[in-house]
N, C-alpha and C positions, 0 to 999 in steps of 0.2 A: 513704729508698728504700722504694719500696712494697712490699709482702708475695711479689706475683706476680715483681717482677724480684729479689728476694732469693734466692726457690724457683728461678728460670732458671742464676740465678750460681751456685749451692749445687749445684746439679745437674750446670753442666758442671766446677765441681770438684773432684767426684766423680767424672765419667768421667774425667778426669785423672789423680787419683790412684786409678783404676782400686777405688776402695772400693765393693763392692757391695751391701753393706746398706744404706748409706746412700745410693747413688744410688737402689733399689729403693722406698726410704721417701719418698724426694723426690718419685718419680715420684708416687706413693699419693696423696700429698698433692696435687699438683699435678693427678691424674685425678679428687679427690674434688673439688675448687673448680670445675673445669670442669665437672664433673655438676650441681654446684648452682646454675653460671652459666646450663646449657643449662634448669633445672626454674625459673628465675627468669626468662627471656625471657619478653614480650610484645609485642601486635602493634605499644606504640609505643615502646618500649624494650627496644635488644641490649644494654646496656650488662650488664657481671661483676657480682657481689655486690660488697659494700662490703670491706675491709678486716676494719671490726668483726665484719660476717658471717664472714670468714675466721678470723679468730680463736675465733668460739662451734665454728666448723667444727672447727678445731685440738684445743680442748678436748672437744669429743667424741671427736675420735679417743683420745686418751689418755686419757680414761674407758671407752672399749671396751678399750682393748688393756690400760688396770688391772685390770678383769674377768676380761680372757681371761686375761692371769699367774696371778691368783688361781686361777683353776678350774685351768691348768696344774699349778701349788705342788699343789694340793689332789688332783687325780689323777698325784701321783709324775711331773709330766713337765719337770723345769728345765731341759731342754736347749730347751724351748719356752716356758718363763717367760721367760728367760733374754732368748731373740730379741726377746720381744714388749718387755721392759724398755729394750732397746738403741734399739727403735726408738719407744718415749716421750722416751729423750734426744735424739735427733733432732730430731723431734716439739716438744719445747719447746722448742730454740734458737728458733726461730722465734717464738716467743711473749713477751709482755712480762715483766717480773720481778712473779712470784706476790706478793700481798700476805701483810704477816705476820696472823697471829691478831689482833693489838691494833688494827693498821691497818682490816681488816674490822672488825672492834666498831665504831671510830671513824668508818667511811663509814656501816658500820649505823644506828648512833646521828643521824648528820648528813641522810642523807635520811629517816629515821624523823619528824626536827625538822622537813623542809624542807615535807614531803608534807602532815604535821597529822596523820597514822598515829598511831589511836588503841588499837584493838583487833585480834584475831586476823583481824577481815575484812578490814582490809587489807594482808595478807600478800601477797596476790597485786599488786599497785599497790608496795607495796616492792619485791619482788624485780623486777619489771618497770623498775625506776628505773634500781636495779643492774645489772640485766646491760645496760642502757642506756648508762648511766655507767663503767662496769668491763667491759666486755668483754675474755675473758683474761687479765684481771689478778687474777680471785678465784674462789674454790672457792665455787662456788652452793649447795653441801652443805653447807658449815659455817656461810655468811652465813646459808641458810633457817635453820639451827638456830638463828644470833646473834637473827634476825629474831624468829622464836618466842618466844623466852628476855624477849629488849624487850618485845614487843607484848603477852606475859603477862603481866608485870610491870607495865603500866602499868595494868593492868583492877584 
């Protein structure tokens, strides 16, 4: 089932059982993909963003609302960490299942081999691989770090 009719399903059952956090989150979700559908048209293509793009989408949202908790936590305010956490679980049904640590090393290591990635210049041609190949499925912040770590050690 594609991405968009999952958000349509999830949505109306939510209004059903009348849960408003997470219809409120659906909604979010579903007005931030249509903004990036309408900033992606051209003159010879209406067609939405891709799936993949739906999902880099995803993880950004849950890297803002990670932020926004922290700074909540940070100025004494949980009752507003709190919302923003509920609405990352949301947020990630929708998502594929995150990679472990070992698993990132291991795609790290394998497009590092695939590419010929020799040095720290081509960091940027690796992680371009990955969020190629892994879209949603991995934390770009620890692979850069995995990537680093590799691409050091090989010099």
């Amino acid at each position: 089932m594609e991405l968009r009719d999952r958000f349509s399903e999830q949505m109306k059952e939510a209004m059903r059982a009348k849960n408003a956090l997470r219809l409120s989150t659906i909604r979010m979700i579903m007005a931030a993909v249509k903004d990036r559908d309408i900033a992606g048209r051209t003159e010879e293509s209406r067609e939405g963003v891709s799936d993949d793009d739906i999902l880099t989408l995803l993880a950004k949202m849950i890297k803002q609302r990670e932020e926004s908790a922290a700074s909540y936590d940070t100025g004494n305010r949980p009752e507003l960490a709190a919302g923003e956490r509920e609405e990352i679980k949301i947020i990630r049904e929708f998502m594929p299942a995150q990679m472990s640590d070992e698993e990132t090393q291991n795609a790290v290591r394998d497009v590092i081999n695939k590419i010929g990635a020799g040095s720290l210049k081509d960091m940027g041609k690796v992680m371009g691989a990955l969020k190629t190949l892994y879209p949603g499925q991995m934390d770009f912040g620890r692979a850069g770090a995995a990537v680093k770590e590799l691409l050091s050690a090989a010099n």
